[in-house]
Each structure stands twice: as structure tokens, then as C-alpha cells.
N, C-alpha and C positions, 0 to 999 in steps of 0.2 A: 485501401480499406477493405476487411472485409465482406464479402457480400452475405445480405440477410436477409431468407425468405421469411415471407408470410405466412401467418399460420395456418390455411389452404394449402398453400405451395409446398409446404416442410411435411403436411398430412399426407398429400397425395403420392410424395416421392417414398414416404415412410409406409405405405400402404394403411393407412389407419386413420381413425376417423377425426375430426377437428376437435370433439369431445377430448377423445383418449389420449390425445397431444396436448390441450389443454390440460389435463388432469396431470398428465406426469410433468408437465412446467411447474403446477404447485404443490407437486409432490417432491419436488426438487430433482426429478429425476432425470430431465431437459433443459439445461442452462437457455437461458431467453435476456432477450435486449427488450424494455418497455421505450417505445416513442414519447415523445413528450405530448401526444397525444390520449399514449393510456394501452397502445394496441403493442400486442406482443409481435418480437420477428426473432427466427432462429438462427444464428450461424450457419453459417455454410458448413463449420469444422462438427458440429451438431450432430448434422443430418447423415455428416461420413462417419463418423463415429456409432451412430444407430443402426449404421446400415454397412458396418465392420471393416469402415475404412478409414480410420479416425486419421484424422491431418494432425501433422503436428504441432507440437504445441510451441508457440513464439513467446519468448520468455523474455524479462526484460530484468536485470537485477541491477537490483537497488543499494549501498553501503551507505553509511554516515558516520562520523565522529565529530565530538566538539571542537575539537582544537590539533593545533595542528604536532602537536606534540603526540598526540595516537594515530601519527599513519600510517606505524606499522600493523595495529588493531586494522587500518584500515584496510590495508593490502591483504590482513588474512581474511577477513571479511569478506573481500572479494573474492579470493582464492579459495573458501571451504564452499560459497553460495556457486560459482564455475563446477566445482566437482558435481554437488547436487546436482545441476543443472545435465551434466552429463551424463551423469549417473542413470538419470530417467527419461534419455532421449531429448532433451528439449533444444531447440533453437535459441541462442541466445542473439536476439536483435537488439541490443544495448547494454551496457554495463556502465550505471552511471552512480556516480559518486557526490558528498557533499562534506565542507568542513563545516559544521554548523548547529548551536543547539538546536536540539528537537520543540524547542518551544517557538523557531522560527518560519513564520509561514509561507514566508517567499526565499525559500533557499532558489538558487537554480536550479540545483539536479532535478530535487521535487518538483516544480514548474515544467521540465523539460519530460517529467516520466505522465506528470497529466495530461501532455499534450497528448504522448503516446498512446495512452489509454483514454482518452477521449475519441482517438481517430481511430481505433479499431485495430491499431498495430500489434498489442499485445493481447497473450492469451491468459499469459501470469507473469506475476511479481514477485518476483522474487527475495528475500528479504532475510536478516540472520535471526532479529528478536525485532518485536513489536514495535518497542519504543526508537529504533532505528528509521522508521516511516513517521512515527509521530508521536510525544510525549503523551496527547492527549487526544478522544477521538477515536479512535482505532475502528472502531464499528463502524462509524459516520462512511468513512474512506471505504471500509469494505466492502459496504452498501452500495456507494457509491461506483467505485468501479466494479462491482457485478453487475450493477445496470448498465456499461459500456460493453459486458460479455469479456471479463478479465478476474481472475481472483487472484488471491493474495498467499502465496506459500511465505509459513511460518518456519524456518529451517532448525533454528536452533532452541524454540520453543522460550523457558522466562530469561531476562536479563541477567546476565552474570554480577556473583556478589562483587568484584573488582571495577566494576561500576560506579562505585558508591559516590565517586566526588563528581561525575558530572550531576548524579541526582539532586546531588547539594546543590550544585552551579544553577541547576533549571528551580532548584527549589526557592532559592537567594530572588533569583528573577523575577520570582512571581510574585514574593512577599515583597520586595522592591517597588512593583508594579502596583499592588493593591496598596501600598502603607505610600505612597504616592496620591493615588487619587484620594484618599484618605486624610494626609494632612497638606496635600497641595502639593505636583510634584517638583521633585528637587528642592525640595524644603529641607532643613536640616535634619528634623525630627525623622523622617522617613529615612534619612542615611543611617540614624541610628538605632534603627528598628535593623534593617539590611543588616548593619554593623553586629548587632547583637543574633540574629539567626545567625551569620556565618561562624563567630565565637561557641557559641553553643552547638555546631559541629564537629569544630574543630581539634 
């Protein structure tokens, strides 16, 4: 894990005062870890970076696809986010993958990239479009692992329009999902709600 001073200890190596290190945390100009206490601590990679020795950044990339029929989307995925990754110096300490909709929340890959970023092993995440980390959310996550001291590179910026039928596929699930607890699930009526969204796609 990495190690994280105190915001004395990160002040005094930075020559400045507890204020002005506070100020530039929520100026955004100081990435900081909050304890579940409330109190700020800085990176180590922080304090060398302020002080013109920035460590490098431990990168962690992430792919997905629904199904197993786009693996080769998946392999490029992973092969454009690798160049990125080179491109700009980074370390990549994983490269993990998922077959799985994005409306699910216990893939493994995703499980196994929380762990990483929970324990402080990464610095960024690496990732090709949004909804490849999560259909829904997207803030929550990012919020989330900035408080670990890890951010999220958006590589390839919006969702490609050749996308379209997983959108369906996630869209199907969810009207599936509510027209369920709706008319009681796995009730007939709710197959032909499902039934009737996927037609009207199709």
C-alpha cells in the first residue's frame, strides 16, 4: 500500500504552511485520501510530484463486453487502452477484463479492480468509454475511488454508435426487471412487456 502523510507531515516536507496545503486540496490542486474519520492524508506520489519528483503512475486497465461473441472488441480494447497506457509513461499493474453486462454488479473483473483500488495499488483506471465500468453511476465510482487516491481515465471518450444492441440488451433488463416487480415477477404479463420492448427495437 501506498504510504500517506498527514497533513503536517506532507506541509512540512512541502515547505508550507497546513493552511496553504489545505487550500490547494480543495482547490483540487492536491489529490488527498479522507479517513473515515473525516481527516485528510497525502500520497506519497503527491508530495514527489510537488516537490518535482513525481512517481509514477500505477495504472490498472479495465475492458468489458456483453457477450462472448465481442472478444475481439475485447482484445482491441485492451490493445488501444496498453498503448494509451504507454504513451504516457504509466505502469500497468493489471489488465483485467470482463464478459458481462454493464448492469451487472458483481462481475469479477470489477470486484477484483475494487479490491485494487481500495488497497492503494492503483493510481488510475484506466478504461475505453464510460459505460464499459458501469451502465449506471459513473460519478458515484468516480467519487469513490478519488477517495482511495486513484482516478479514472476516460480514453475513448462517448460510446460508439455500433453499440446499439447491447444498449437494447441492458435496456430489455431493466424494463424486464421493473415490469416484474410490477406485475409479480416471472408472471406472464411482464414476459410480454420484455416481449414487446425488444420488438419495438428490433
Amino acid at each position: 500500500m501506498k504510504h500517506l502523510y498527514r497533513i503536517g507531515q506532507a506541509a512540512k516536507l512541502l515547505g508550507v504552511s497546513t493552511t496553504t496545503l489545505r487550500r490547494w486540496i480543495y482547490a483540487g490542486k492536491v489529490k488527498a485520501v479522507r479517513t473515515q474519520g473525516g481527516h485528510f492524508r497525502i500520497p506519497e506520489s503527491e508530495v514527489k510530484r510537488l516537490l518535482g519528483g513525481a512517481e509514477e503512475v500505477r495504472a490498472a486497465i479495465y475492458a468489458r463486453v456483453s457477450s462472448r461473441d465481442q472478444l475481439d472488441d475485447l482484445d482491441r480494447q485492451v490493445e488501444r487502452l496498453q498503448d494509451y497506457c504507454s504513451a504516457r509513461g504509466y505502469r500497468v499493474v493489471a489488465t483485467i477484463t470482463d464478459v458481462a453486462s454493464g448492469l451487472n454488479e458483481n462481475r469479477r473483473g470489477l470486484n477484483r479492480l475494487f479490491k485494487l483500488v481500495v488497497s492503494g495499488e492503483v493510481d488510475a483506471v484506466v478504461i475505453a468509454y464510460r459505460d464499459r465500468l458501469t451502465r449506471f453511476g459513473f460519478r458515484y465510482l468516480e467519487r469513490l475511488f478519488r477517495g482511495y487516491g486513484a482516478r479514472i481515465d476516460v480514453v475513448l471518450g462517448e460510446t460508439p454508435r455500433d453499440a446499439r444492441q447491447e444498449l437494447v440488451e441492458d435496456l430489455i433488463s431493466i424494463v424486464t426487471s421493473f415490469a416484474g416487480r410490477l406485475y409479480e415477477m416471472r408472471s406472464r404479463r411482464a414476459r410480454e412487456v420484455a416481449k414487446a420492448v425488444r420488438e419495438l427495437f428490433s
